[in-house]
C-alpha positions in Angstrom: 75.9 -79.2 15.5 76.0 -75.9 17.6 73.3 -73.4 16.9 75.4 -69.8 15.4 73.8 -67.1 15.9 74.6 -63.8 13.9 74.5 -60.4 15.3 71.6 -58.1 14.2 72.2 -54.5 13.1 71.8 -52.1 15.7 67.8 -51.2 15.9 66.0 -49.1 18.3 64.5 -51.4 21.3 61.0 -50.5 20.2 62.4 -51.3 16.0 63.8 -54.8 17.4 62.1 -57.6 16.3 60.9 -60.4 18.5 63.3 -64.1 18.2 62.4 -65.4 21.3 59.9 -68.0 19.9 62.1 -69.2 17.1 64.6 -69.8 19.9 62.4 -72.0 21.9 62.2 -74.2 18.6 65.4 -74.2 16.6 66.8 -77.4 16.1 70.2 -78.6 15.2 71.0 -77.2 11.8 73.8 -78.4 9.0 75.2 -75.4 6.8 75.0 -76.4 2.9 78.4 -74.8 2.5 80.1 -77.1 4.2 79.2 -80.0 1.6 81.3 -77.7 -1.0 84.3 -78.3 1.6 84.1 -81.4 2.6 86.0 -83.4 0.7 89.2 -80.4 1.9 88.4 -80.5 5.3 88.6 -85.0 5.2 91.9 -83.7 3.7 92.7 -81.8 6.9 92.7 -84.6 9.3 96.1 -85.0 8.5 97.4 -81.1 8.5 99.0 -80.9 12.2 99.6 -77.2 11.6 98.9 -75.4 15.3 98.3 -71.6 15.3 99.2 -69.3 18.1 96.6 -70.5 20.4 97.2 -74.4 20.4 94.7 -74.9 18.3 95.5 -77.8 15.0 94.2 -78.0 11.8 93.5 -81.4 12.3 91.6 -81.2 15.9 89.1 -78.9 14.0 88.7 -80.5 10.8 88.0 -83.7 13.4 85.3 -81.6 15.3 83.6 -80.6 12.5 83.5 -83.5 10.7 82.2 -85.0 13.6 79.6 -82.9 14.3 78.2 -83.7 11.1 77.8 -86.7 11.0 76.0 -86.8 14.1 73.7 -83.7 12.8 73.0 -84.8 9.5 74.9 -87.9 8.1 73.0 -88.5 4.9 73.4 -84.9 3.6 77.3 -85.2 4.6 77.7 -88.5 2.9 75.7 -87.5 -0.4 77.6 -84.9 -1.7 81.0 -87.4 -2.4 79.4 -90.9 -2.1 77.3 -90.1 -4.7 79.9 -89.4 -7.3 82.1 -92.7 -5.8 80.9 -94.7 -9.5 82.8 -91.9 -11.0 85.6 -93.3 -12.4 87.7 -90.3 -12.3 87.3 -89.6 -8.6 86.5 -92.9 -7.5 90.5 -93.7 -5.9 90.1 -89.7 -4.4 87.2 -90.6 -2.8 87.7 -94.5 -1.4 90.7 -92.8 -0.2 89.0 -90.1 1.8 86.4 -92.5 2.8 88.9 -94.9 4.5 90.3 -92.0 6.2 87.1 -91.2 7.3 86.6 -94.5 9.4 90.1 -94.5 10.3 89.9 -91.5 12.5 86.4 -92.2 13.2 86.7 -96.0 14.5 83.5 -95.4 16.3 80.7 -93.7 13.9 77.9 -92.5 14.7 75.0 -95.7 14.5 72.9 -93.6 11.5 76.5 -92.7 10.1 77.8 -96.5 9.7 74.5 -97.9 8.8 74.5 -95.5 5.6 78.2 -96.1 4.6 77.3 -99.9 4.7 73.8 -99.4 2.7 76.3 -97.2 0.3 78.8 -99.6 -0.2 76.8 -102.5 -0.5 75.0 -100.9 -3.3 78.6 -99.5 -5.0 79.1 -103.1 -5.6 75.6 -104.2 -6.7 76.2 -101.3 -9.4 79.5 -103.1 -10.8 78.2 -106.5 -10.5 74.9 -105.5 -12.5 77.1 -103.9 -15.0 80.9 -105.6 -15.4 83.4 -103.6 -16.9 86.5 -102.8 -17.2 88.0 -101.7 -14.2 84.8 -103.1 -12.4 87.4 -106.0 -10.1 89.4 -103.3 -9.1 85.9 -101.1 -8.0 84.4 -103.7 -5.8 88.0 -104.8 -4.2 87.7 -101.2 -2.7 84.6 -101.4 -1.7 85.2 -104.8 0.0 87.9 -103.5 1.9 86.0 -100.3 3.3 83.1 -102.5 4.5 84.7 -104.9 6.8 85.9 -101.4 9.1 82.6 -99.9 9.2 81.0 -103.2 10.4 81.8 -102.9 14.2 79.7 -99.2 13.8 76.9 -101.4 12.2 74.4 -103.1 14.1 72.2 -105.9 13.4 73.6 -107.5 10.3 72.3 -111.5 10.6 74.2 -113.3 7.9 70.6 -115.3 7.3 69.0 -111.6 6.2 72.5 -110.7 4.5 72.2 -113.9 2.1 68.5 -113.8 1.3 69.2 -109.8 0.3 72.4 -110.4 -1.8 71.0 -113.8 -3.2 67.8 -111.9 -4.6 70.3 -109.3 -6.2 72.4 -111.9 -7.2 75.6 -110.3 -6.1 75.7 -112.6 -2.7 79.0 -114.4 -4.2 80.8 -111.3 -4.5 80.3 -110.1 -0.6 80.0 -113.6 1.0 82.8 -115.7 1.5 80.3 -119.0 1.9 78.1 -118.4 -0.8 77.0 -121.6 -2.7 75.8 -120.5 -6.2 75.5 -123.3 -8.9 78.2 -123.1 -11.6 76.9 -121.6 -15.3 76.0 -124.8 -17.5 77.3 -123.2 -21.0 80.2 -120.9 -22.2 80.7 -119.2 -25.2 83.9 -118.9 -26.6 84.9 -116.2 -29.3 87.7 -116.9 -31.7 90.4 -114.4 -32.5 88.2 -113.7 -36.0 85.0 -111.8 -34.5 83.5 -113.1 -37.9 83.7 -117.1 -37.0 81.3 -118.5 -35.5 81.6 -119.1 -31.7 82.1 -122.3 -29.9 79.5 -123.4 -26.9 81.1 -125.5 -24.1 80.0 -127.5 -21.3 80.8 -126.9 -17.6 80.7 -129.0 -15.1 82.1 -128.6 -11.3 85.7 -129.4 -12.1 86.0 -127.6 -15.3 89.3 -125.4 -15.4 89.9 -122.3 -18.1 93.0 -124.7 -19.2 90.6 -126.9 -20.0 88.7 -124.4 -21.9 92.0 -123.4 -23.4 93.0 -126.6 -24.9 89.2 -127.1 -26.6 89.0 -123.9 -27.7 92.6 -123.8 -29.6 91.5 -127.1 -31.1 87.8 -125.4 -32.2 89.2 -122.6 -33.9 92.2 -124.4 -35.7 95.2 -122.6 -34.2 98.3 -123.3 -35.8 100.2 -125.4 -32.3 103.5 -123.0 -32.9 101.0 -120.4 -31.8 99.8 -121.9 -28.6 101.4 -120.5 -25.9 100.8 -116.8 -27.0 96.7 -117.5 -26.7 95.1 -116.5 -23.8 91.2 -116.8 -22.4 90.1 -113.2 -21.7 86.9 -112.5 -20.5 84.6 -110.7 -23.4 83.3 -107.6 -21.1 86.0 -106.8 -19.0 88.9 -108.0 -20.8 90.5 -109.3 -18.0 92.9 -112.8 -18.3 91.8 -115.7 -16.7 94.4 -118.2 -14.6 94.4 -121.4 -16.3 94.6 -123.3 -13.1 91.4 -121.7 -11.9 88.0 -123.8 -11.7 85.3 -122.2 -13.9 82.5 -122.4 -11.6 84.4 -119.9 -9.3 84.1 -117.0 -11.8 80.9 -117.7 -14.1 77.2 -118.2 -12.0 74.2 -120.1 -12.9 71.3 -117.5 -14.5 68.8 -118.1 -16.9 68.7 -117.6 -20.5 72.2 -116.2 -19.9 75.9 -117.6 -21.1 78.8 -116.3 -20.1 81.4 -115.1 -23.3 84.9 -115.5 -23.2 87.5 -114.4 -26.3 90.8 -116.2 -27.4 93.2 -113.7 -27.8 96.2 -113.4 -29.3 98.8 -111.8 -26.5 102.2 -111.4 -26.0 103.1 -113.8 -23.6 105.2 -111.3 -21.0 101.9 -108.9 -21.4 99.6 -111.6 -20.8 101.5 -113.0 -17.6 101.6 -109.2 -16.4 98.1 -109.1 -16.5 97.5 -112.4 -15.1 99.5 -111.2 -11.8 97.7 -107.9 -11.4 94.2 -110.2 -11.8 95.4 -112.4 -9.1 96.5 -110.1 -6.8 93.0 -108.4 -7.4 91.4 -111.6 -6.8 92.9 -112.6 -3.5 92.2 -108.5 -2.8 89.0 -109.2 -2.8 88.9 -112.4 -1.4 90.6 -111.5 2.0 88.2 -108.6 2.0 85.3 -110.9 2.0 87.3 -113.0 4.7 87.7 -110.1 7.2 84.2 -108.7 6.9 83.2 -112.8 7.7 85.3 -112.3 11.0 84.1 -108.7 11.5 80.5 -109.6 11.5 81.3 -112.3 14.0 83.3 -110.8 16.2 81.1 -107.6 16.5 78.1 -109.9 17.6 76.0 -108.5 20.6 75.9 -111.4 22.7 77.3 -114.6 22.8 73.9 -116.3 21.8 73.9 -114.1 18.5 77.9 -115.4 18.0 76.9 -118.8 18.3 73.7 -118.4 15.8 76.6 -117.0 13.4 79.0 -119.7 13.6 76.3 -122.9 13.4 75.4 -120.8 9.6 78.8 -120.7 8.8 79.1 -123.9 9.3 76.4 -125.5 7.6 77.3 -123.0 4.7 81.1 -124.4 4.5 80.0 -127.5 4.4 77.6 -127.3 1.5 80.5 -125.1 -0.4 82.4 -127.6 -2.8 85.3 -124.5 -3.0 85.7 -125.3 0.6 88.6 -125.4 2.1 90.3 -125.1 -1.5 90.0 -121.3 -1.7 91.5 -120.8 1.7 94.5 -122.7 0.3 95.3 -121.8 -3.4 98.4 -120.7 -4.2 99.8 -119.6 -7.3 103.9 -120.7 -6.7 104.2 -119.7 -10.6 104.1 -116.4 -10.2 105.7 -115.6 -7.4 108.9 -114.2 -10.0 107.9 -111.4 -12.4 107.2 -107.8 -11.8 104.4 -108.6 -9.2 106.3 -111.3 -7.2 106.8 -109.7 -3.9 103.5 -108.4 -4.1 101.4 -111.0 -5.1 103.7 -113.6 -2.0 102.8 -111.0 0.5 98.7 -110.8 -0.5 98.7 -114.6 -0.2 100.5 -114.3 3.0 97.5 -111.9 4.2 95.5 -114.5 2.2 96.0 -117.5 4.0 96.4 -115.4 7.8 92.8 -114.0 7.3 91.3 -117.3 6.7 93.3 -119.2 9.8 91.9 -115.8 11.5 88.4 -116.3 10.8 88.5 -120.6 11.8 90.1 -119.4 15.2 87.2 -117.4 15.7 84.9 -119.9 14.6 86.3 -122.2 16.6 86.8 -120.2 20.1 82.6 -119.0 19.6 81.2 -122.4 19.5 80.2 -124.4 22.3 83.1 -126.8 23.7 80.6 -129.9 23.5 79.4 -129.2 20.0 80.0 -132.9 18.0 82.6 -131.5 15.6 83.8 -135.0 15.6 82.7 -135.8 12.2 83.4 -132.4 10.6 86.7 -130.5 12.6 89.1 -132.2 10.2 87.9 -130.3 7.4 87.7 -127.0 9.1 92.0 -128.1 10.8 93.2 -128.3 7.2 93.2 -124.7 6.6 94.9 -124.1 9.6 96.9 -127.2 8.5 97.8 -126.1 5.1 98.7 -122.6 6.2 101.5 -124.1 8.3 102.6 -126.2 5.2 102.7 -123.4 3.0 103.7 -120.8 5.3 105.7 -122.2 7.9 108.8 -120.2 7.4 107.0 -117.0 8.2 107.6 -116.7 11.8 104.6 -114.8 12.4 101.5 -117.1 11.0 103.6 -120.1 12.3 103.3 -118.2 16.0 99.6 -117.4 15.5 98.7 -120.8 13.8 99.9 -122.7 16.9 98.4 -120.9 19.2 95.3 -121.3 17.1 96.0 -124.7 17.9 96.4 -124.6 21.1 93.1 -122.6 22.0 91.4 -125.3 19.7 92.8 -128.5 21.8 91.9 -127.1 25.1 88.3 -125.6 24.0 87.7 -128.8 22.4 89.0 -131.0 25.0 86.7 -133.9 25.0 87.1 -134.4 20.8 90.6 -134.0 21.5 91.2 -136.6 24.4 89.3 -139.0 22.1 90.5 -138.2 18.2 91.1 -134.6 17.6 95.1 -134.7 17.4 95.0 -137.5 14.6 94.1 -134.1 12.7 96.9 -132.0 13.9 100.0 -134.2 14.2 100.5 -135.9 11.0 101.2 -132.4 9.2 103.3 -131.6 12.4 105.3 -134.5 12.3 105.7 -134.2 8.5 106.9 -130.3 8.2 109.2 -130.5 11.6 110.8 -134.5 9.9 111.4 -132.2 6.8 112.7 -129.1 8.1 115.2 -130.3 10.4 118.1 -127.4 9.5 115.4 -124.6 10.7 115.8 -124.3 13.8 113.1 -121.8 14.7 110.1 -124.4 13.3 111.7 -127.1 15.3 112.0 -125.3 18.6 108.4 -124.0 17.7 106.9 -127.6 17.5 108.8 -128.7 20.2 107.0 -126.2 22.8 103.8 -127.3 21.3 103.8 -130.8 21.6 105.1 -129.9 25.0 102.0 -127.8 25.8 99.4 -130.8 24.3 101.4 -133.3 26.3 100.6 -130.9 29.3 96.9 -130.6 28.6 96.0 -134.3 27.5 98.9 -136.7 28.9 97.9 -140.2 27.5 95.9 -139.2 25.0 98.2 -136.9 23.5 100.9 -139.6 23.6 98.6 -142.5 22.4 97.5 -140.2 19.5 100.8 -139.3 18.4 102.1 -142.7 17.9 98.5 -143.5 16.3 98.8 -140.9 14.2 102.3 -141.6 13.1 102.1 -144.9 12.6 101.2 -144.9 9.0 103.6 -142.2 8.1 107.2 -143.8 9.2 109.6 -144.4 6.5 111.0 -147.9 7.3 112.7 -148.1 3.8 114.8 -144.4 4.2 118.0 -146.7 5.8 118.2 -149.2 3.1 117.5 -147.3 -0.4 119.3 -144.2 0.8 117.2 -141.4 -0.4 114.1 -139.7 2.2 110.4 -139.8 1.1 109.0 -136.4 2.0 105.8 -137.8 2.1 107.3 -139.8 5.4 108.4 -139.0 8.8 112.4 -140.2 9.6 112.0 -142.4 12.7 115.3 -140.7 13.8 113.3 -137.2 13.8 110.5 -138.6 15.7 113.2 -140.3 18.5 114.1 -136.2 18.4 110.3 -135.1 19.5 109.9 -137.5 22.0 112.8 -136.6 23.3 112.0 -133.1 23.3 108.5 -134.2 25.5 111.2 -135.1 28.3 112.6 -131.3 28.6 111.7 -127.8 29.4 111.1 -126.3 25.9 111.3 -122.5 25.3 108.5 -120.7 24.3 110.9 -118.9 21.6 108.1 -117.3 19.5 105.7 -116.2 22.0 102.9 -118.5 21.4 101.7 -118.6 24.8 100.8 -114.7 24.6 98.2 -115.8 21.9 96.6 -118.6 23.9 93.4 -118.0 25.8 93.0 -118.5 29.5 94.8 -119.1 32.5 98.9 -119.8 31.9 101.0 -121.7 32.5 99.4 -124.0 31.0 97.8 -127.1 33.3 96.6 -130.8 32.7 92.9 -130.7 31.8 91.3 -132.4 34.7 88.0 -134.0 34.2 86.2 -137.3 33.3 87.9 -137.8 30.1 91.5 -138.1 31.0 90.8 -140.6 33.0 89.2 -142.7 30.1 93.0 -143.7 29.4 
């Protein structure tokens, strides 16, 4: 920050005192009083008010504000960040510190590191202590940190993991954290005075499993089912019957997790159960985009590649893997939180394809994904089953496929579309009326027929083979689980012409376009 310098009262030239020396070694100085205004000034970035010289609001809150956080971040930072677990202020405050990086996309080194080390801690503090409200804390925090993460240097997911794991929060920032399942639950019945049941969990335990035991344990009449819910005992929140146990409740010693069975009024308790999911996948595409942050922010392409071999050997320890990228909750998609909680899945399931493109396009083309590239295809796979009516994921999900086949080359001209085109074939044999996904599927197999020739062909037909419905004709009715042989006549027919690239996908595709053969030893091996 500037130095100010304030006028001294007028003194006789002998009465005036000597400053030269504290001039030669002032240093940059931050004013106190501007912590009292700071969180009105963040307010001001957005006050375009000019006064009679030209001068906005807004271009000196920015200037001020900037200089400092270069001057003195950790004094500008403490006076609000230091009241964020103050539950009162806390939306106030996230709010002003999202506007903060948003005008500010590139902080100051010292500035970003300390935001990180804050919000890190913000939800250690809430994971330490759950409560109510405590989801709804740490989904905030999650979706401040993945912005700030280009600012921050040197975060290794290696260090990350060993840090969170001895805190024991690395499941709640990490989207590959493997953390063995609790062994025992306690279940409370709706008397507080009963005594409380103690249940096994294993990997595949679901809370409707729970449920259904508990119900039985504490004798509840079956009229009285469907208006008993599981709640979890410290935060009161409702759990989704359909979810696995082992996702919520981690292994600790000497230490069970308690759950209730309360009584609820069914419309209440599905109201709840949609604001927890939406929370959930919150905080779950959070943990997805700070993932693809920290990889995409890498120094050097050495460093990107160091971060992709962990993920991968992480994903493939994680048993939730690739079944978080892909659960979707169809059931509640009606209600007062419908619209919402379809469009956070939509963001859901696009931040996940996001972070396997980038996986993908940062490893080296001769790495033997052979053996393990199916697994990390089905959630690009599934997004298109799920989502292929939303033009938008459809265009960047094959052009995600695209980039794959031609980075991947020599898996592909061997094996790799045997993991691509059965779910093509399946969602373009039963989707023939929409005319968009058809086109759309057309230009791609155009584009891999391009790239790989023979092998494309010869894996298409091998591919397909197993999936033709040679029984449709005679009983009448169409197994969606089968492709029509009259639909596949249609896509080979469609290889013949000029197909239009109607969406746009080849804006998305890496490289040189148009697109041309891949010339090289292996398409010749056909």
């Amino acid at each position: 920050m500037s130095l100010i310098i304030f006028p001294l009262p007028a003194l006789g030239e002998e009465e005036r005192p000597e400053h030269s020396h504290h001039l030669q070694t002032a240093q940059g100085f931050f004013p106190s009083c501007v912590c009292a205004a700071v969180l009105p000034i963040l307010h001001l970035l957005d006050d375009h008010d000019v006064n009679a010289d030209g001068v906005s609001v807004s271009e000196v809150a920015n200037k001020i504000i900037w200089d400092c956080i270069v001057d003195d971040p950790i004094l500008f930072l403490r006076h609000f960040l230091e009241k964020l677990t103050n539950k009162e202020r806390q939306e106030e405050l996230t709010f002003l510190l999202r506007k903060l990086m948003v005008y500010f996309r590139k902080l100051p080194a010292q500035t970003a590191h300390s935001i990180f080390n804050y919000l890190v801690g913000f939800v250690m503090f809430y994971v330490r202590s759950p409560c109510e409200g405590g989801q709804e804390a740490i989904a905030g925090a999650i979706s401040l940190l993945w912005l700030v993460v280009p600012c921050v240097e040197g975060i290794y997911f290696k260090d990350l993991k060993q840090t969170l794991k001895k805190e024991q929060c690395d499941p709640y920032l990490l989207v590959c954290a493997n953390v063995a399942s609790a062994k025992k639950i306690l279940v409370h019945g709706p008397d507080l005075s009963s005594i409380p049941s103690q249940l096994p969990i294993h990997e595949d335990t679901q809370f409707s499993q729970i449920l259904q035991e508990s119900l039985e344990f504490f004798n509840i009449p079956e009229d009285q089912h469907h208006c008993h819910f599981i709640v979890d005992t410290k935060t009161h929140q409702v759990h989704n019957q359909n979810s696995y146990v082992r996702d919520f409740y981690f292994f600790r010693r000497n230490f069970y997790p308690q759950l209730s069975l309360v009584k609820m009024d069914p419309e209440d308790a599905s109201l709840a159960l949609q604001k927890r999911v939406f929370m959930l996948k919150f905080i779950e595409v959070g943990k997805v985009l700070l993932t693809n942050a920290v990889l995409e922010n890498a120094s050097n392409h050495q460093v990107r590649h160091n971060h992709v071999q962990f993920l991968h050997e992480e994903f493939l320890k994680l048993p939730s893997f690739p079944r978080k990228a892909l659960e979707t909750e169809f059931d509640m998609y009606s209600g007062a939180w419908g619209k919402e909680l379809f469009g956070m899945d939509c963001l859901h399931k696009f931040s996940w394809t996001k972070l396997m493109t980038t996986m993908f396009n940062n490893m080296n083309s001769t790495f033997t994904w052979s053996s393990d590239l199916s697994l990390f295809l089905n959630v690009i796979n599934g997004t298109i089953i799920l989502l292929f009516e939303d033009t938008s994921i459809l265009r960047f999900c094959l052009s995600s496929l695209i980039n794959t086949c031609r980075h991947f080359k020599h898996v592909f001209a061997t094996s790799g579309f045997l993991y691509v085109m059965p779910t093509l074939l399946r969602v373009y044999s039963n989707n023939q009326p929409n005319s968009v996904l058809c086109n759309a599927i057309h230009f791609v197999c155009r584009q891999f027929y391009v790239l790989h020739r023979k092998p494309f062909v010869l894996q298409l037909f091998g591919s397909v083979a197993p999936l033709l419905d040679m029984t449709c004709g005679a009983g009448g009715t169409l197994d969606t689980s089968k492709v029509q042989p009259d639909n596949l006549f249609k896509m080979l027919l469609a290889l013949e012409k000029d197909c239009p690239d109607n969406l746009g996908v080849l804006d998305l595709v890496h490289g040189e376009k148009p697109l041309k053969a891949l010339v090289g030893r292996h398409c010749l091996l056909l």
